[in-house]
C-alpha positions as a LaTeX table, in Angstrom:
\begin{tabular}{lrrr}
\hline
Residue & $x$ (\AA) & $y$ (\AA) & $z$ (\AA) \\
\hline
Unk1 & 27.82 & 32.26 & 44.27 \\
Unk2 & 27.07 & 36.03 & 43.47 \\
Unk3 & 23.49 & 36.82 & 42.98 \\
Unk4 & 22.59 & 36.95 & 39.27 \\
Unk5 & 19.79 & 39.74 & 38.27 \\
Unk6 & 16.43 & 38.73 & 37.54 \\
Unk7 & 15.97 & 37.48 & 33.80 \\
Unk8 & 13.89 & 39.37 & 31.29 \\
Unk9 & 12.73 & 38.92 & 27.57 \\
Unk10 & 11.00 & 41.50 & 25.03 \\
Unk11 & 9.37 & 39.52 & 22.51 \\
Unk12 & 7.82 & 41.29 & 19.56 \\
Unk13 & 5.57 & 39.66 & 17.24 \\
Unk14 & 3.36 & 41.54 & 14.41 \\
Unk15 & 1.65 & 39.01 & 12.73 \\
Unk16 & $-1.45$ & 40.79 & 11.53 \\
Unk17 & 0.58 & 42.28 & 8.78 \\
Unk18 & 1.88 & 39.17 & 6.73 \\
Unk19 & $-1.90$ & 38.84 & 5.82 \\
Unk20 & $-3.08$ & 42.09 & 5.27 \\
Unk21 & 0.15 & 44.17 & 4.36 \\
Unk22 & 0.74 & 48.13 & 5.17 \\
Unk23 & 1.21 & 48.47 & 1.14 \\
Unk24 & $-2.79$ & 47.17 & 1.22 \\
Unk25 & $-3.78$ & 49.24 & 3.68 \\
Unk26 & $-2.47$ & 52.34 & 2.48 \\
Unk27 & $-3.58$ & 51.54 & $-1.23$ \\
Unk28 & $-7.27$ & 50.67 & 0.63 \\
Unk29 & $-7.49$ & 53.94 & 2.35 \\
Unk30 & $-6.56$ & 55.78 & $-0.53$ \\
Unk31 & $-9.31$ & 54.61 & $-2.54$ \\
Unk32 & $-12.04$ & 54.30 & 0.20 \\
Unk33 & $-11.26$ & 57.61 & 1.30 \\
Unk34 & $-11.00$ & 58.96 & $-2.28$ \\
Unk35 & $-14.30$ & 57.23 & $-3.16$ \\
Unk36 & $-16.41$ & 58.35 & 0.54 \\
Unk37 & $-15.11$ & 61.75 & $-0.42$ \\
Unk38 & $-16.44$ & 62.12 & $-3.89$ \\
Unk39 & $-20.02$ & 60.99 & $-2.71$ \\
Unk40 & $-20.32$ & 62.69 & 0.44 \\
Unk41 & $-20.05$ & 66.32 & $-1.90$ \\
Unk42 & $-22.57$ & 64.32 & $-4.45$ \\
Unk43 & $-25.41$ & 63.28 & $-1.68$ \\
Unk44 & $-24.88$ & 66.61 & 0.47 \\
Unk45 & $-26.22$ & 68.51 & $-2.78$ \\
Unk46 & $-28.53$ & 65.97 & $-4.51$ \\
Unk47 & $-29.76$ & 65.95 & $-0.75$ \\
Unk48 & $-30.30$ & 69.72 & $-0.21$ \\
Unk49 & $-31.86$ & 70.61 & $-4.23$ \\
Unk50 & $-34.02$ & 67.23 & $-2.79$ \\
Unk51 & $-34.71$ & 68.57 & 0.47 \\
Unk52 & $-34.49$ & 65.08 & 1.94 \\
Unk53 & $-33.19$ & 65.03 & 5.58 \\
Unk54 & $-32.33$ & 61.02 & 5.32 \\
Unk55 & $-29.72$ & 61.58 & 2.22 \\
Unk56 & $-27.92$ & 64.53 & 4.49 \\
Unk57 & $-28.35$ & 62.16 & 7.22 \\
Unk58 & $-26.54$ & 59.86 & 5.42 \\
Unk59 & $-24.23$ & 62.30 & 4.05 \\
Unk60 & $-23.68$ & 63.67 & 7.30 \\
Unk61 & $-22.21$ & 60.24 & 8.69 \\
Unk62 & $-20.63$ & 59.27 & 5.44 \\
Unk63 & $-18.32$ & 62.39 & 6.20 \\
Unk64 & $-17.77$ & 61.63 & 9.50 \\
Unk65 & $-16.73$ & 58.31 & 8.39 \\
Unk66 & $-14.41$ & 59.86 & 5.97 \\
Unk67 & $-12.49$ & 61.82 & 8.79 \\
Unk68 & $-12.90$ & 58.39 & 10.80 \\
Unk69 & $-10.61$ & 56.87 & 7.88 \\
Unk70 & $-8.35$ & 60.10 & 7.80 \\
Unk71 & $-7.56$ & 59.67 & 11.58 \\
Unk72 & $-7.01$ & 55.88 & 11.07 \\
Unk73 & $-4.83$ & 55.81 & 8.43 \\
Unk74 & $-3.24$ & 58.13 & 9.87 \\
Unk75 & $-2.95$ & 57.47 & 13.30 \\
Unk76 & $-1.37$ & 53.88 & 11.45 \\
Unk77 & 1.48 & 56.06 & 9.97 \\
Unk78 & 2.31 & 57.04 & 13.43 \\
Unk79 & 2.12 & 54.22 & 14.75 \\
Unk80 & 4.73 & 52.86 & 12.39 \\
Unk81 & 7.27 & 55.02 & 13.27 \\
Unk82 & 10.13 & 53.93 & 14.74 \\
Unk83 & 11.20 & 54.56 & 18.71 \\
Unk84 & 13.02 & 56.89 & 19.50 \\
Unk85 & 14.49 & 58.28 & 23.06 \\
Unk86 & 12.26 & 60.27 & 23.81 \\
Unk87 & 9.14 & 57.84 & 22.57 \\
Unk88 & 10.42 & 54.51 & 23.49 \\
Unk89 & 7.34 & 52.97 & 22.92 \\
Unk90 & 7.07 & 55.13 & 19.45 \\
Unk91 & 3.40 & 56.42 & 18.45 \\
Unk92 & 1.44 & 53.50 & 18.23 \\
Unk93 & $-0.96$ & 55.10 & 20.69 \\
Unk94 & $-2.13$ & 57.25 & 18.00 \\
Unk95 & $-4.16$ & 54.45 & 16.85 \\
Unk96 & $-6.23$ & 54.27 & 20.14 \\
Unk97 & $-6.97$ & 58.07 & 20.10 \\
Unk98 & $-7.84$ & 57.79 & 16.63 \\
Unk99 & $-10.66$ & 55.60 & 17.33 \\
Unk100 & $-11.94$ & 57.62 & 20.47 \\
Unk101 & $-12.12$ & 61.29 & 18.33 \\
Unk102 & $-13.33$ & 59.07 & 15.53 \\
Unk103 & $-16.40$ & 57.96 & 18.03 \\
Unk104 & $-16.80$ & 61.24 & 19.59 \\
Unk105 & $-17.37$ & 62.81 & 16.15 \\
Unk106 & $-20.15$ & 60.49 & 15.09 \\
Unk107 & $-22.29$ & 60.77 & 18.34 \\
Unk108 & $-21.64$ & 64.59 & 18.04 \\
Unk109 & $-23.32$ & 63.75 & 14.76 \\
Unk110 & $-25.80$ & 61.93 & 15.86 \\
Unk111 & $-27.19$ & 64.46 & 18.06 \\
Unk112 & $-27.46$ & 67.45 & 15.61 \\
Unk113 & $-29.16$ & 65.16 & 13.36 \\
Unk114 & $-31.66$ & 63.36 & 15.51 \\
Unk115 & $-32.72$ & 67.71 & 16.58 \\
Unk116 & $-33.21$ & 68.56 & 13.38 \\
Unk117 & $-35.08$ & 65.47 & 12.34 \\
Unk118 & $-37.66$ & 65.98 & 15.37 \\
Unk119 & $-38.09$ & 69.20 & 14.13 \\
Unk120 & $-39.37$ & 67.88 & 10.99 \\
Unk121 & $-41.58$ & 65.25 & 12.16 \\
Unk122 & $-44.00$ & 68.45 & 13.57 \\
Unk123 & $-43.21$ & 70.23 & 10.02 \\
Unk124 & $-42.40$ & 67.52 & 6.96 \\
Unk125 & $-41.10$ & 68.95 & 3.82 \\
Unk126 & $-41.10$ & 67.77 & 0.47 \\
Unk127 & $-39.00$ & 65.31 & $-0.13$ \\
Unk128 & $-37.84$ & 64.18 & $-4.28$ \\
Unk129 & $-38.12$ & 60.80 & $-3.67$ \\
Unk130 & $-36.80$ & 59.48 & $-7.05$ \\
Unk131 & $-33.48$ & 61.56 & $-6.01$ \\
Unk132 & $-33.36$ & 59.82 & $-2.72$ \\
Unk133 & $-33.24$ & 56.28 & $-4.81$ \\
Unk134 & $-30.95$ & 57.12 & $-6.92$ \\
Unk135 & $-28.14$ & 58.57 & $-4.98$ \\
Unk136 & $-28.78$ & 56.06 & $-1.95$ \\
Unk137 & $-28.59$ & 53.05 & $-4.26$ \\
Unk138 & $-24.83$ & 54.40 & $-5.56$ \\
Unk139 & $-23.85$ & 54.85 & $-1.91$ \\
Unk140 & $-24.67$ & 51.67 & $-1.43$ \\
Unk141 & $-22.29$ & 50.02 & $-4.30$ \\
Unk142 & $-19.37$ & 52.83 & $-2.91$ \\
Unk143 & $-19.88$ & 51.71 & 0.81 \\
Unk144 & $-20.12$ & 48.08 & 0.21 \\
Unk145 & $-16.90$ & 48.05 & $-2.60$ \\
Unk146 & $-14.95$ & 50.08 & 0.71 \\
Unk147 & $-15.97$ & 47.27 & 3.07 \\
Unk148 & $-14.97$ & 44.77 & 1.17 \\
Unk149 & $-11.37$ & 46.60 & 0.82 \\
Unk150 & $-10.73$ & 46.57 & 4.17 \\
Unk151 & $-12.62$ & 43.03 & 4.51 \\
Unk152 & $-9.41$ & 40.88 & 4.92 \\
Unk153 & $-6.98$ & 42.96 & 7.24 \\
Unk154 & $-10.51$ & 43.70 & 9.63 \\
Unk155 & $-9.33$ & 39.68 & 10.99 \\
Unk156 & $-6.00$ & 40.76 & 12.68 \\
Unk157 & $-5.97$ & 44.53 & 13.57 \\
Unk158 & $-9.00$ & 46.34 & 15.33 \\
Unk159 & $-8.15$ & 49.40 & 13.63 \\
Unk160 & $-8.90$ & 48.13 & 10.30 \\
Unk161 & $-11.33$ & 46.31 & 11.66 \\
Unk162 & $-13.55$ & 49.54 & 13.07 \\
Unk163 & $-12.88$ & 51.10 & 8.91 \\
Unk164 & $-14.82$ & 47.59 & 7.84 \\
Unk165 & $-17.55$ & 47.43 & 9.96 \\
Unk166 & $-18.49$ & 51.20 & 9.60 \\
Unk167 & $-18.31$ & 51.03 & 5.89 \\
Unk168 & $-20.50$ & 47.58 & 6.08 \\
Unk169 & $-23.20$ & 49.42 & 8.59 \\
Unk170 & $-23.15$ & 52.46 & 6.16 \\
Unk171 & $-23.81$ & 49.88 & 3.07 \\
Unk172 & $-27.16$ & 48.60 & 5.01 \\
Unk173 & $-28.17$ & 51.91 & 6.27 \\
Unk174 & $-27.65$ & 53.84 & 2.37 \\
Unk175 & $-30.35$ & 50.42 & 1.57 \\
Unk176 & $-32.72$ & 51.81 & 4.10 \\
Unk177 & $-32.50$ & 55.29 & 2.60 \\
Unk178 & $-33.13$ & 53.48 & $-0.88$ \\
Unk179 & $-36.11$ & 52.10 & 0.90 \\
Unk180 & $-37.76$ & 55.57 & 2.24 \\
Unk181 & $-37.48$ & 57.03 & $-0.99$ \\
Unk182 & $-39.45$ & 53.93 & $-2.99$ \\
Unk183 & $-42.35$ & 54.44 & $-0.12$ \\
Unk184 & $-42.26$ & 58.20 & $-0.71$ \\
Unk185 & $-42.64$ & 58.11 & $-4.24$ \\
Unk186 & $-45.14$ & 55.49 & $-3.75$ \\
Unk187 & $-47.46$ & 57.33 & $-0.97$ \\
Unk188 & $-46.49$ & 60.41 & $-1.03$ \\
Unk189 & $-45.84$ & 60.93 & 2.65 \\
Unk190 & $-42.72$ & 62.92 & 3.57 \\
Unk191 & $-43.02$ & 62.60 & 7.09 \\
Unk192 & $-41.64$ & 58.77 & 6.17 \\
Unk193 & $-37.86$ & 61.10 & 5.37 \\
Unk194 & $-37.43$ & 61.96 & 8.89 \\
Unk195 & $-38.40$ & 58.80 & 10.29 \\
Unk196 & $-35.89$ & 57.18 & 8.26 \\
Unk197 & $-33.50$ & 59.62 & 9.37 \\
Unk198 & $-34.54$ & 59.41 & 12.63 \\
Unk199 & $-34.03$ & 55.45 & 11.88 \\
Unk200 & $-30.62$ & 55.43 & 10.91 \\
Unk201 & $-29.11$ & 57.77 & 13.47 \\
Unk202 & $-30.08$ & 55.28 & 16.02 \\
Unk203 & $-28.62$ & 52.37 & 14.35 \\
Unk204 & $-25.79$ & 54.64 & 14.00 \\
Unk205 & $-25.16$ & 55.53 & 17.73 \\
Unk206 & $-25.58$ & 51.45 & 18.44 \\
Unk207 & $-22.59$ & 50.84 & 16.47 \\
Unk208 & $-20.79$ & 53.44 & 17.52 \\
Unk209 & $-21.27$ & 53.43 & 21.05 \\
Unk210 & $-19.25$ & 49.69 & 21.10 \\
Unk211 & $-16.44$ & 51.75 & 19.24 \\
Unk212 & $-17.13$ & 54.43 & 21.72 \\
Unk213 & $-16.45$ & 51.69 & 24.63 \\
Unk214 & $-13.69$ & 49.88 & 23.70 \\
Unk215 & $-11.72$ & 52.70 & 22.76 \\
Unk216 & $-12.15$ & 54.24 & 26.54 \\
Unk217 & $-11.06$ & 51.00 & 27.90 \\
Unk218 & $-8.09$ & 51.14 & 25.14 \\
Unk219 & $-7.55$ & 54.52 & 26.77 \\
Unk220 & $-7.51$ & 53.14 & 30.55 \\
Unk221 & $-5.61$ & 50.09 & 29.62 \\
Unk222 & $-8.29$ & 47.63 & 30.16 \\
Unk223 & $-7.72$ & 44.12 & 29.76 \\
Unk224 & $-7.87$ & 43.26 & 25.28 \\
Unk225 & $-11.04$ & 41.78 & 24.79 \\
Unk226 & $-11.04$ & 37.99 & 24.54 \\
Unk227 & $-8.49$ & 38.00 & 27.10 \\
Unk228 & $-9.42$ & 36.43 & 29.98 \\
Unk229 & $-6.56$ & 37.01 & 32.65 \\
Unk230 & $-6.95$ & 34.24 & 35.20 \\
Unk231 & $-7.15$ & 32.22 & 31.85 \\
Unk232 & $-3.20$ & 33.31 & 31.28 \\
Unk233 & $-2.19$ & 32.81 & 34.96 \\
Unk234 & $-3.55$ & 29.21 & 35.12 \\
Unk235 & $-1.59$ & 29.05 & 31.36 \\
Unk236 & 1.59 & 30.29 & 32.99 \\
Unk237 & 1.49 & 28.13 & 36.41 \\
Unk238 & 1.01 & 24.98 & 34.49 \\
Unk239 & 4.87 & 25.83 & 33.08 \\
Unk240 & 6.81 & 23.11 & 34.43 \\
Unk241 & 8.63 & 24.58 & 37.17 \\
Unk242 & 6.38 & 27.93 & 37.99 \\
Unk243 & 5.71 & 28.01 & 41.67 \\
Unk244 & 4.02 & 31.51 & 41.29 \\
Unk245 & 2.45 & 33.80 & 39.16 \\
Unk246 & 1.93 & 37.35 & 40.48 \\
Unk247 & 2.54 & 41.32 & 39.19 \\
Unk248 & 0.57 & 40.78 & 36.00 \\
Unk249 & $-0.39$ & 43.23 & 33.80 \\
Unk250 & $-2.10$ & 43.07 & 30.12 \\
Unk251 & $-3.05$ & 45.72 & 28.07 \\
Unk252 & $-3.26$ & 47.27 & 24.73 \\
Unk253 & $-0.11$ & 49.29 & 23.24 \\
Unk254 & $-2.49$ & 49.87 & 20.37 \\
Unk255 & $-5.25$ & 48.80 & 18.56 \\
Unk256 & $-3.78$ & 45.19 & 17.41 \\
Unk257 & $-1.08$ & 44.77 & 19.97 \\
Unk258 & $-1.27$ & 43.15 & 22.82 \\
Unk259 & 1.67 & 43.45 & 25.89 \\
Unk260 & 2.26 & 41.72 & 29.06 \\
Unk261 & 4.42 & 42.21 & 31.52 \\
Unk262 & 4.30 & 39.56 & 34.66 \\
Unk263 & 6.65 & 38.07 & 37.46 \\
Unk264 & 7.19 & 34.30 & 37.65 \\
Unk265 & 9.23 & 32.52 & 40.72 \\
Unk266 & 10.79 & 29.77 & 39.82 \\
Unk267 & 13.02 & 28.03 & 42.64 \\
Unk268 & 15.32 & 25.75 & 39.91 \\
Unk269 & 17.31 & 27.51 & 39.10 \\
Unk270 & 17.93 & 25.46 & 36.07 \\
Unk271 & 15.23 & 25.86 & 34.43 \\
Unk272 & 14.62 & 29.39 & 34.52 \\
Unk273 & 15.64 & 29.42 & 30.54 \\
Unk274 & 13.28 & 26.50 & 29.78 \\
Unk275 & 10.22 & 28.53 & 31.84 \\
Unk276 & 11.22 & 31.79 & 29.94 \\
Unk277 & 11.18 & 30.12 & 26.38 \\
Unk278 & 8.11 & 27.79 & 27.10 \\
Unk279 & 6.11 & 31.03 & 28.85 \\
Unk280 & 7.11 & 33.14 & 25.52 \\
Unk281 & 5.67 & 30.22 & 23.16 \\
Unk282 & 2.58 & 29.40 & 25.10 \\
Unk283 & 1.62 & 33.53 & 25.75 \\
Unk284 & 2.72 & 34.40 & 21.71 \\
Unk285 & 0.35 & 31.15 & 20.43 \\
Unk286 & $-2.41$ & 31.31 & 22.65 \\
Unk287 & $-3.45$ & 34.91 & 23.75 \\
Unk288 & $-1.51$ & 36.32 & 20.69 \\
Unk289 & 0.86 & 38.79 & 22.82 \\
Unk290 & 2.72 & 40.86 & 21.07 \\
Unk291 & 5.16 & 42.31 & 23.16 \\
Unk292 & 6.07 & 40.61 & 26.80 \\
Unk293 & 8.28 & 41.27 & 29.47 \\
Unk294 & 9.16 & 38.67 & 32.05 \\
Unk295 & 11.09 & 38.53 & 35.15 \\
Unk296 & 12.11 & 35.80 & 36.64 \\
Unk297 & 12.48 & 35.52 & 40.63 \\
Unk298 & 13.70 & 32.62 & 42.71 \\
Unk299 & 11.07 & 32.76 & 45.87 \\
Unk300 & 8.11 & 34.13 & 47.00 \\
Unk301 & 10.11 & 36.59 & 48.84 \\
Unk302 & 10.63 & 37.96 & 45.32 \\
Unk303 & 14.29 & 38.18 & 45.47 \\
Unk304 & 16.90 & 38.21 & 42.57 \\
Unk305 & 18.14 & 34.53 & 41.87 \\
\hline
\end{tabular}
């Protein structure tokens, strides 16, 4: 009998959007980006007629977490575009990039704010205290309501999920704001402003550094996090009729896909289909894979069947 050429399958699976549909996410950006935008103009000027450092701070990462959801929801158009030959894998990369320029911006951020609020721990300035308050405490309704757009869809893609927990971390860190201004109108002590400022830059660069991480190893292909490879091997030699498991490779096409391409030798001939359909359903319900390629050999010489 002629040799028959190995067996592949391409399975494609994108969950993540029967719960949190594109038609939400685009209607969430609009309005998160639409609301960010309006307040970021509001604190920069209540925050320079003020003179507080912690409101432009704030302001300062606010924008940067506007661009942040410019560059996602963007980078999430491209990455619903079709293939095409040329881009046979289409743009979803975009949404991996997205997140690293988004991270680079806010720790460029960081460190022109942290210099300037050094600065002003050797010379404080008045600060109008009431001002801070006021304009903190709305950024604080604006940032939490924009969290909690982006609360449901944060469960099943990582790029919506980076747009939640920035807009939740700016919600706490517009309360700490609110905070500096009730101790400045209360004692009178502006070097408390760059403190605060000095405060929430560093909480900012801890969150952002994990984004900053994971989107490198998005970058390099790293293994998805919560993926634990030998975990998947052991999965796929259990199969019934696997006598190997080698040439495995998982990564990230984007920032909720997962792919996975591997080799499996099966000597039976006969139940090459039933390892390929079983291997599908066990990587699709258990590691959530979204797109797999696998070919099927006959020995551990690796030959065609």
């Amino acid at each position: 009998m002629p040799p028959h050429p190995p067996e592949h399958s391409h399975e494609q699976s994108h969950t993540h959007a029967h719960a949190y549909s594109l038609q939400t996410f685009d209607r969430a950006m609009a309005l998160g980006v639409s609301l960010n935008g309006a307040f970021v103009i509001a604190e920069i000027t209540a925050g320079m007629l003020a003179g507080s450092l912690s409101l432009v701070a704030d302001a300062g990462h606010n924008a940067g977490d506007v661009i942040g959801l410019l560059l996602a929801w963007g980078a999430n158009w491209l990455a619903r575009r079709p293939p095409t030959p040329r881009y046979t894998w289409g743009l979803r990369r975009s949404t991996i990039y997205a997140a690293i320029a988004n991270a680079t911006l806010l720790l460029t951020a960081c460190g022109v704010i942290l210099w300037e609020a050094f600065h002003r721990l050797w010379a404080p300035e008045p600060v109008g205290g009431i001002v801070v308050i006021v304009v903190a405490a709305i950024g604080v309704a604006i940032n939490t309501l924009t969290a909690m757009l982006f609360m449901r869809g944060s469960k099943h893609d990582a790029n919506i999920r980076g747009a939640y927990l920035h807009m939740a971390a700016d919600a706490a860190v517009s309360a700490g704001v609110v905070l500096a201004g009730l101790l400045i109108a209360a004692t009178g002590l502006d070097w408390i402003d760059p403190v605060v400022s000095i405060a929430i830059t560093l909480a900012i660069i801890a969150s952002t550094w994990g984004l900053f991480r994971e989107s490198i190893d998005l970058a390099f292909d790293a293994v998805p996090k919560g993926i634990d490879p030998e975990s998947v091997r052991s999965l796929l030699s259990g199969i019934p009729g696997v006598a190997d498991v080698h040439d495995m490779h998982i990564w990230n096409a984007s920032t909720s896909e997962i792919s996975l391409t591997v080799h499996l030798v099966v000597p039976d001939i006969e139940r090459h289909e039933s390892v390929l359909l079983q291997s599908l359903q066990e990587l699709r319900s258990h590691c959530g894979v979204a797109h797999t390629t696998i070919q099927i050999e006959c020995s551990h010489a690796h030959c065609t069947c």
